[in-house]
Legacy VTK file of the C-alpha trace (Angstrom):
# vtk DataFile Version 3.0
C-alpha trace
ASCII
DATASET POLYDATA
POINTS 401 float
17.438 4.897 -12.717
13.831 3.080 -13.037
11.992 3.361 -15.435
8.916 5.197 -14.671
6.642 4.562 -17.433
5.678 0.785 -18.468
3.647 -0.901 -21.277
3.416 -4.204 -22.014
5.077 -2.834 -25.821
8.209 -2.894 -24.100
7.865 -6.709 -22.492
10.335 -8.067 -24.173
13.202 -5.300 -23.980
15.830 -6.579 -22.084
16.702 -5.671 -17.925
12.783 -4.419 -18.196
11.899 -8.063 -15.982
8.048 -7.947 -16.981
8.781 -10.423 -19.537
10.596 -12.957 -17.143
7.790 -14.865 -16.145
6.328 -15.699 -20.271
4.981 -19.062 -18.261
2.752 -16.780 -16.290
-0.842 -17.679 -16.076
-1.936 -14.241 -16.114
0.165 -11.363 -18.216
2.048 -8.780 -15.717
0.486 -5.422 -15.509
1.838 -1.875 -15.745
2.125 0.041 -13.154
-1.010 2.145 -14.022
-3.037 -1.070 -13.984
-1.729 -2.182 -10.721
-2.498 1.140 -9.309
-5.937 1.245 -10.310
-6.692 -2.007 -9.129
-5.159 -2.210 -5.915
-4.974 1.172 -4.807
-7.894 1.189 -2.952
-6.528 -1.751 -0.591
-3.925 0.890 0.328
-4.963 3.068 3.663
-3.595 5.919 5.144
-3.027 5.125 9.225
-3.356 7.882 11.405
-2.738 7.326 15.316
-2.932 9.135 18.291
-3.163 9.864 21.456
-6.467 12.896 21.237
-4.987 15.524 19.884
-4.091 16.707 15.733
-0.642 15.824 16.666
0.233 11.921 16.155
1.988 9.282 14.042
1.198 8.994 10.251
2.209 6.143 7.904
0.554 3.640 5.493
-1.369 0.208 5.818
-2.409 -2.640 3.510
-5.904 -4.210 3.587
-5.391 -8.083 3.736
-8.893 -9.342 4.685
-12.162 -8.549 3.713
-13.325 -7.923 7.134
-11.111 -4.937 7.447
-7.638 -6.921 8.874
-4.495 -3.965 8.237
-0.757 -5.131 8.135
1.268 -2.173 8.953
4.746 -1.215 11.111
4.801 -1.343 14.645
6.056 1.854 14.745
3.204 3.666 12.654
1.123 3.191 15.479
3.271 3.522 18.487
5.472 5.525 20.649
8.342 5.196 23.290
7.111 1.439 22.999
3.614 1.956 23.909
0.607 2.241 21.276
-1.330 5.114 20.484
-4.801 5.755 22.395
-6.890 5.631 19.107
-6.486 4.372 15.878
-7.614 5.793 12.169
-7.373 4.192 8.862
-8.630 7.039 5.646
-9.762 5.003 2.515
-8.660 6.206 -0.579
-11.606 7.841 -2.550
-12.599 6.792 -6.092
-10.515 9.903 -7.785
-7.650 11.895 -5.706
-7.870 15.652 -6.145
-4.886 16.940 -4.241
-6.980 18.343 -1.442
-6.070 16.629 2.158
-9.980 17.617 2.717
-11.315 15.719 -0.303
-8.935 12.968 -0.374
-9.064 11.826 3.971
-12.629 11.786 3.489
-13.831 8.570 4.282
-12.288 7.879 7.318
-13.165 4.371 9.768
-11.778 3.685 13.618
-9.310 0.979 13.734
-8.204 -1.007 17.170
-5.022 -2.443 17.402
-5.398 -6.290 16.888
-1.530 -7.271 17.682
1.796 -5.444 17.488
5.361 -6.882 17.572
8.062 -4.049 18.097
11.352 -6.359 17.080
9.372 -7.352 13.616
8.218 -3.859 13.466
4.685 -5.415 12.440
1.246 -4.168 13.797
-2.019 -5.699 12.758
-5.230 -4.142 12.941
-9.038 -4.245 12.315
-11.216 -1.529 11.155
-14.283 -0.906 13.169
-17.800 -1.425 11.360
-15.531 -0.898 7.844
-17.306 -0.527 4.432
-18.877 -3.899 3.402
-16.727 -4.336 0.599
-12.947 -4.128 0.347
-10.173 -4.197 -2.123
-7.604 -6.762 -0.416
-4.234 -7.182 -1.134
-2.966 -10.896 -1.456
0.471 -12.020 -0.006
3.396 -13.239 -2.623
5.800 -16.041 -1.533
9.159 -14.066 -1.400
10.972 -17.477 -2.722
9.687 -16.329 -6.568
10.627 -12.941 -6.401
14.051 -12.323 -7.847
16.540 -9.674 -7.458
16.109 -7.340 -10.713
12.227 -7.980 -10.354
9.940 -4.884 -10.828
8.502 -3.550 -8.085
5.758 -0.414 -7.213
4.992 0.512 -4.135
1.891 2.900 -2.809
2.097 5.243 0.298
1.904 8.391 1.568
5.559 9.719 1.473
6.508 13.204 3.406
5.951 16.595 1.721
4.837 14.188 -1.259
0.808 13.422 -2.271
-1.638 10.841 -0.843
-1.593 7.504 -2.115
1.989 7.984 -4.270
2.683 5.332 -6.546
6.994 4.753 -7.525
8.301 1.935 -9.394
11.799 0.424 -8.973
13.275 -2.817 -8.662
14.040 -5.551 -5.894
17.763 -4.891 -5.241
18.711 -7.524 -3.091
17.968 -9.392 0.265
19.437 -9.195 3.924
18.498 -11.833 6.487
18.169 -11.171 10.242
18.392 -7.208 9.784
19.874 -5.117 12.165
20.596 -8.522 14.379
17.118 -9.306 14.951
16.536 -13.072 13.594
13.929 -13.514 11.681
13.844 -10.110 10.148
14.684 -10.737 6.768
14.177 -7.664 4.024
14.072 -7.012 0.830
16.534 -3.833 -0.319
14.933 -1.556 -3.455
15.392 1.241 -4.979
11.786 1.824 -5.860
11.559 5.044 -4.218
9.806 5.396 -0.413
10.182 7.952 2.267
8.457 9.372 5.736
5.054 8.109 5.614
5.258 4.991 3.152
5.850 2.849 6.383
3.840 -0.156 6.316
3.007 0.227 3.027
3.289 -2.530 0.372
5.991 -3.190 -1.959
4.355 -4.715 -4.948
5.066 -7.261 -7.624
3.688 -7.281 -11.238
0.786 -9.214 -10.616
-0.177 -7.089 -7.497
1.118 -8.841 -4.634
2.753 -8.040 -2.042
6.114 -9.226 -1.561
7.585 -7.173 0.981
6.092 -4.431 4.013
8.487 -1.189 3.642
9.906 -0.214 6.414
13.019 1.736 6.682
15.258 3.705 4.998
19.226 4.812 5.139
19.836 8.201 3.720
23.010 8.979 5.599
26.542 6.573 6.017
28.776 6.317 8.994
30.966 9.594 8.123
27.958 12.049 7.116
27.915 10.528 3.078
24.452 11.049 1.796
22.921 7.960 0.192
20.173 7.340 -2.196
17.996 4.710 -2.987
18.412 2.356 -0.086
15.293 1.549 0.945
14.644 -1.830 3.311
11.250 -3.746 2.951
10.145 -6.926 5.150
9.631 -9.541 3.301
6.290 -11.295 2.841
6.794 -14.389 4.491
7.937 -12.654 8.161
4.550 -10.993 8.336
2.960 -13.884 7.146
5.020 -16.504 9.466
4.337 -13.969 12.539
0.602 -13.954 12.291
0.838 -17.825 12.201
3.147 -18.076 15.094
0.592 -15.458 17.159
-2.727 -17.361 15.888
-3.767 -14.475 14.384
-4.638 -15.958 11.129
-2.853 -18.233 8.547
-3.086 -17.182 5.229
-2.098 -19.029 2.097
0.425 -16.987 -0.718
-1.103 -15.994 -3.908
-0.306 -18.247 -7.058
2.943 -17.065 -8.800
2.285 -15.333 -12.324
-1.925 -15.014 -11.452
-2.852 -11.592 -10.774
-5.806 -11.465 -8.050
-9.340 -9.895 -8.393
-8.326 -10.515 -12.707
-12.079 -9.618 -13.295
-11.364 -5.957 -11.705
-8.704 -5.516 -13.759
-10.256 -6.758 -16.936
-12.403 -3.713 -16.763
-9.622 -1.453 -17.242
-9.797 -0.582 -21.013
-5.839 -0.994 -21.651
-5.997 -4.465 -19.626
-8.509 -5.806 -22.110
-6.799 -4.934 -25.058
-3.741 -6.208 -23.972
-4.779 -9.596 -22.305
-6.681 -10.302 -25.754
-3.662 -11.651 -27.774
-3.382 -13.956 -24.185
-6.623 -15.005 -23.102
-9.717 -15.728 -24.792
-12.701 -14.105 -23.772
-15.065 -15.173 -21.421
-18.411 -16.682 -22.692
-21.886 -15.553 -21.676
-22.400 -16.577 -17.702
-19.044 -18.768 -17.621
-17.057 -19.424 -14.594
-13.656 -17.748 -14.084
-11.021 -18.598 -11.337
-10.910 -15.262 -9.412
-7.263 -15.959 -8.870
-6.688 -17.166 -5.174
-7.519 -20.649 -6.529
-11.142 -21.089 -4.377
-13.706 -18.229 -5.435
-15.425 -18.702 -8.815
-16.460 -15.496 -10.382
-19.600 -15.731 -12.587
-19.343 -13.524 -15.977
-22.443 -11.782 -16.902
-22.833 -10.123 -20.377
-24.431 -6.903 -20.418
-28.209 -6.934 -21.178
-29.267 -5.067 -24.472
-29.311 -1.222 -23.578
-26.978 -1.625 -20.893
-23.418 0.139 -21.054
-20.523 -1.084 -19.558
-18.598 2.113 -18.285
-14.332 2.163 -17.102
-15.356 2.821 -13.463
-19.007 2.032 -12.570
-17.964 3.576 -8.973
-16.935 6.504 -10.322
-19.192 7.289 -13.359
-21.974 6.945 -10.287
-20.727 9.598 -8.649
-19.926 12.266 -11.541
-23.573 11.301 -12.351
-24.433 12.033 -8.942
-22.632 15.244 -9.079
-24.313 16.389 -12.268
-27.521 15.412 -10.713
-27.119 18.515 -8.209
-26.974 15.738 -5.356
-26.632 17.220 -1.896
-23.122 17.538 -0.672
-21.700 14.865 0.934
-23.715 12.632 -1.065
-22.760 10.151 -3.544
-24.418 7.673 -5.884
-22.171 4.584 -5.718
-22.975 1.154 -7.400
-23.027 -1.711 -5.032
-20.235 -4.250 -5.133
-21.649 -7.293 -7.207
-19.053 -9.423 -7.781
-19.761 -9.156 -11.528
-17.976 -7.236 -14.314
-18.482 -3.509 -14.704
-22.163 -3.952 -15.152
-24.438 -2.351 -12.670
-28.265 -0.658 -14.376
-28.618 2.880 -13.137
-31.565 1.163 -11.521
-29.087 -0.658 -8.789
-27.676 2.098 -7.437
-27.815 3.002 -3.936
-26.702 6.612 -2.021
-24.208 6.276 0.199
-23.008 9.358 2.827
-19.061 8.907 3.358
-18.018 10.168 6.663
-16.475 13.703 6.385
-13.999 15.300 8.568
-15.104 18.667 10.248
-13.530 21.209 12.360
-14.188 19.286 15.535
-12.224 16.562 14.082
-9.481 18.345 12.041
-6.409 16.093 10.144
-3.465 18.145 9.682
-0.464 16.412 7.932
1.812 19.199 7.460
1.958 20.882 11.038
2.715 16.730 11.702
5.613 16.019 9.401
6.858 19.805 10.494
6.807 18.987 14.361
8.383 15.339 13.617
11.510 16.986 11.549
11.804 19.424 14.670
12.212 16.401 17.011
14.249 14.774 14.781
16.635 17.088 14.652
16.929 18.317 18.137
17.254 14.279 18.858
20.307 13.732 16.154
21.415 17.398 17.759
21.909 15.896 21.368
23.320 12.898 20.066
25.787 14.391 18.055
26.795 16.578 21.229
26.880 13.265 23.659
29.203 11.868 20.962
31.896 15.005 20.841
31.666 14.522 25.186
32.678 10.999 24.624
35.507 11.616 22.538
36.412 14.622 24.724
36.721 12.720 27.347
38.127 9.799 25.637
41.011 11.692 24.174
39.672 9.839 20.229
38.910 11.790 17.107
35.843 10.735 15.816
33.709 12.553 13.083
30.578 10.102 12.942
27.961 11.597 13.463
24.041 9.888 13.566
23.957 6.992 10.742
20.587 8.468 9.541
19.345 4.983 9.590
15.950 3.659 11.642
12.669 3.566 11.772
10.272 6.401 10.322
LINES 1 402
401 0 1 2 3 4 5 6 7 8 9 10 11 12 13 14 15 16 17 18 19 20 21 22 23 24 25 26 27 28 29 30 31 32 33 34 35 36 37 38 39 40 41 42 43 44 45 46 47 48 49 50 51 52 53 54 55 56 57 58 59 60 61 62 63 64 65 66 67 68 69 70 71 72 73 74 75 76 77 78 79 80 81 82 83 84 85 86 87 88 89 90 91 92 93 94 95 96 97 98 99 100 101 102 103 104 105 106 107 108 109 110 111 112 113 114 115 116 117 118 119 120 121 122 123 124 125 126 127 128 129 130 131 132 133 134 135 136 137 138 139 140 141 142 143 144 145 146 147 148 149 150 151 152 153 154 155 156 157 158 159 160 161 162 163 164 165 166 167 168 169 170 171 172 173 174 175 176 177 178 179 180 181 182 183 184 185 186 187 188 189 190 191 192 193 194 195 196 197 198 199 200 201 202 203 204 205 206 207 208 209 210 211 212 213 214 215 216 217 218 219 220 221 222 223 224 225 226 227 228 229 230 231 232 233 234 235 236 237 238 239 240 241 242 243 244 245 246 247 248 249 250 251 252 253 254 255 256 257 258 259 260 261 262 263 264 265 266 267 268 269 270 271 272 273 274 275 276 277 278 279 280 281 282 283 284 285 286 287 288 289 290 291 292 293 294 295 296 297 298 299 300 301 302 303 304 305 306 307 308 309 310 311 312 313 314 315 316 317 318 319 320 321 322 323 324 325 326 327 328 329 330 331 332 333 334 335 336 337 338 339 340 341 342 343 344 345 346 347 348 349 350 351 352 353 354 355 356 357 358 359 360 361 362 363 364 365 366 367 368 369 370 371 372 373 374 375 376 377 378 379 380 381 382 383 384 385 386 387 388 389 390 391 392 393 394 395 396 397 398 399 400
């Protein structure tokens, strides 16, 4: 079994795999750090047709005008795409409530799909002006026995669920379709994490997940077989369909390194590895072509963990009217935004005219699945009835959810 906790402590221990990479321009994170950094270029896709009823899954932010990678299958049915499109943000803090949490919700159209890739891209609709992207990695430097964490929204599990694991190994043209070549991990996914990424250690995304086997041949369960595409076939498709061609991220450099420097533990732990930055000098933001000026704070000023979110609790305290929040504008700069820079911003809220219901969702989607392995379970005994052959297999359990 994974590990599920991480600190860089435990580097060095042997079969960890953090430590591999000691050539690394940028130290590997823990999984904490690469949620807080990255989870926000993690959406929750929700398609449909009109009705509460529809297709649920996850999506990764990859450009900063609001460009999704996700499965083909998240956002179509019977081979044709859903009507209309929704991608929720995730909020600053989660608080378990599907109200709370699928606040701030944008309209997505669907920019291309490919159904034998299982690949979908699409483009939020007037999205926030600034977005937490998620760089691709080149799936050449990723290694079997490399840590991995992936972010979704799994059935019957929480919003934006983070599970760690490792890659396990690779299968080229799967399930006969060439081209399709996946990464197999153990890092846990289910229902719901499709089109969600599977992360490396510097917060790139190596592979899209995308399917799962939980049952062999003769009715055996299975665990831990889990089956995500690897980088380079999303990135090779939207090349191929002149979508966009997008460059991988620079083995060993973690991306948006000034966001993560503001996480407390980060700090303390890239100090023994990096020197600190001096007053107003230029630092490589990490995808080798932005140059990120660092400010010191002015006397008086305090630098807080989460400028975002400290806004808002002030906000909060501040009796602000609900569905209001004070949120400090994206500067580019370290964690250092005065009081005086803040601006209100109203996140769009879901009311009863526009209800989200997850749960009635995943409950109608077991009910089909079921009554669809039912009738082919009962077309199977026919053949063999008629066949005059024994056969106990039943439905593999295997495809696309």
């Amino acid at each position: 079994m994974a590990p599920r906790h991480w600190t860089l402590a435990l580097l060095f221990v042997a079969g960890l795999g953090w430590a591999d990479r000691a050539e690394a321009a940028s130290p590997p994170l823990t999984p904490r750090q690469i949620y807080k950094t990255f989870g926000k270029g993690v959406v929750l896709v929700f398609a449909t047709d009109g009705s509460a009823q529809g297709s649920a899954g996850t999506g990764s932010i990859i450009t900063k005008d609001g460009q999704i990678i996700t499965n083909a299958h998240v956002v179509s049915h019977d081979g044709e795409p859903y009507k209309k499109l929704f991608v929720y943000l995730k909020p600053e803090k989660l608080r378990g409530s599907m109200k709370d949490d699928l606040s701030i919700r944008y309209k997505a159209t669907l920019v291309d799909v490919d159904y034998n890739l299982d690949l979908a891209l699409l483009r939020m609709v007037d999205g926030p002006a600034e977005m937490v992207t998620i760089d691709f990695a080149n799936p050449e430097d990723v290694e079997i026995g490399e840590p991995v964490v992936a972010i979704g929204h799994p059935e019957t599990g929480g919003l934006w669920t983070l599970t760690t694991g490792s890659i396990s190994s690779v299968v080229a043209d799967f399930n006969g379709v060439e081209g399709k070549d996946v990464f197999q991990t153990e890092a846990s996914v289910n229902r719901g994490n499709s089109g969600g990424p599977l992360l490396n250690a510097y917060g790139q995304m190596v592979g899209i997940n995308t399917c799962i086997s939980r049952k062999a041949a003769d009715g055996l369960a299975i665990t831990d077989i889990n089956f995500s595409l690897k980088s380079s076939v999303a990135v090779d498709w939207m090349k191929k369909r002149k979508l966009m061609e997008l460059a991988y991220a620079k083995p060993g450099e973690v991306s948006g390194a000034v966001a993560v420097a503001a996480d407390p533990q980060t700090q303390v732990a890239m100090a023994d590895t990096k020197a600190p930055a001096q007053p107003n000098a230029k630092v490589d933001s990490g995808d080798g072509k932005i140059k990120i000026e660092v400010v010191e704070p002015q006397k008086g000023e305090e630098v807080a963990d989460d400028p975002e979110f400290q806004a808002a609790a002030n906000a909060e305290q501040q009796n602000v009217s609900r569905g209001m929040a004070k949120v400090a504008p994206k500067t580019g700069k370290p964690a250092v935004t005065p009081v005086s820079q803040e601006t209100e911003v109203k996140p769009k809220h879901l009311t009863k005219a526009r209800p989200y219901k997850l749960d009635p969702f995943i409950a109608a989607r077991n009910k089909e699945i079921k009554a669809l392995e039912n009738i082919m379970d009962d077309m199977s005994k026919e053949i063999q009835k008629k066949s005059g052959k024994q056969n106990k297999t039943k439905s593999d359990g295997m495809g696309l959810w």
